[in-house]
C-alpha positions, 0 to 999 in steps of 0.5 A: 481834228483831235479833241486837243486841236479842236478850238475852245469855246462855248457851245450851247442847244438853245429853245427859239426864245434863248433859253439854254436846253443843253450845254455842249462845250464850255472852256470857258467856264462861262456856264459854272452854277447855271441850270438847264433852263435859264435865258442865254441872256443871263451869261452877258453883261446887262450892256450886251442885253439889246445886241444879244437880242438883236443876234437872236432875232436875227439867228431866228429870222435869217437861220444863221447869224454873222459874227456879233461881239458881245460882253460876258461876265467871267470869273468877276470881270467884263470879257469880250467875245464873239458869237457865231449862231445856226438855227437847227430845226427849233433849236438854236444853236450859239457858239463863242470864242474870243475869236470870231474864226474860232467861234466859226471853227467851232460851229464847224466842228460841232455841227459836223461841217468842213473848216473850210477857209479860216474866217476873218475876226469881223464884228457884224453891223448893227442889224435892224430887227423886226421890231414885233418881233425884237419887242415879242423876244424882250417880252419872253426873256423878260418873263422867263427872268422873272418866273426863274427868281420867283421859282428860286424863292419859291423853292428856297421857301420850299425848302425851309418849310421841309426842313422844319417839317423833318424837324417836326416829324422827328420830334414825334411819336404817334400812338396808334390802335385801341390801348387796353386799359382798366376801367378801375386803375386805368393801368394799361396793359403793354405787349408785354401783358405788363400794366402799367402806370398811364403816364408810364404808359405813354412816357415809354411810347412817345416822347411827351413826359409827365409834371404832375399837379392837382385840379380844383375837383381833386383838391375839394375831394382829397383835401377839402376838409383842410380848405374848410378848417381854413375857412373856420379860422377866418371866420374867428 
């Protein structure tokens, strides 16, 4: 059978617990925008959560599962499909199709195995789980949800304290090293062998600019008489 003629479908590498390792083949675009990573439970509708946890308890207890309809999310709308199920060393594989016979088509020819007789579209019977076992999986999924919007905020917030880091480190510019300076003028010499001016000095080494005012010891020692004669003429 060719890639043309091969049945479409969905075909994914699963840990035990339902979460997706590898996407194999997806027609269906059920998969757009998902990670690696995140539990199978996310591509069904909230209503098929219990019945998904059934297929995968029974794929993990049986090692192969019968054909289960489930509703899945595609492109904004409620869709119906059948899922096929192997268990493969410690891996779960899960396939879907609209069809049960091509779900069935498609794990044929995926897992390398003869098409052999076409299998009738038939949903399984509603299977009574282990309920340990059934409450363990919720309890996973549960918290694999969890931990997977928590590392999204997590990462989102990462993401915008690095922005504003890159920000920061693009606004400074850090001088460095022992500066040459005169211990009477306080010019600096630059590489240059030029001296000068302080604040010219670090105007042209970084990116901090200079407004110039007067403290309150300069002003009694450069203008102190004037502040006196002020104070005379009160006096009168």
């Amino acid at each position: 059978m060719n890639e043309r003629n091969s049945p479409s479908g969905l075909a994914l590498r699963c840990t035990p617990h339902g979460e997706i390792i590898e996407v194999l083949r997806d027609d269906l675009g059920l998969t757009d925008g998902i990670e690696v990573g995140v539990p199978l439970t996310s591509l069904v509708d909230r209503a098929s959560l219990g019945k998904l946890l059934n297929f995968l308890v029974e794929m993990r207890t049986r090692g192969s599962t019968s054909l289960w309809s489930l509703n899945v999310v595609r492109e904004g709308r409620i869709e119906s499909l059948s899922f096929a199920g192997t268990m493969r060393e410690d891996e779960q594989m899960v396939f879907a199709a609209h069809t049960g016979t091509e779900a069935v088509n498609l794990s044929r020819r995926l897992l390398g195995e003869p098409s052999g007789k076409e299998v009738p579209t038939v949903v399984a019977p509603p299977y009574k789980s282990d309920p340990e076992l059934f409450d363990e999986l919720s309890r996973l999924n549960n918290e694999l949800v969890n931990l997977h919007r928590e590392l999204a905020k997590k990462n989102a917030e990462l993401e915008k304290t690095n922005h504003r880091l890159q920000e920061a480190m693009a606004e400074i510019r850090t001088l460095r090293g022992y500066l040459p300076i005169c211990m009477y003028c306080h010019k600096i010499r630059d590489d240059k062998e030029n001296w000068l001016r302080l604040e010219n000095y670090i105007e042209s080494h970084s990116d901090a600019r200079f407004s110039h005012s007067i403290c309150p010891d300069c002003t009694k020692e450069h203008f102190g008489d004037l502040f006196e004669d002020e104070a005379d003429g009160e006096e009168k």
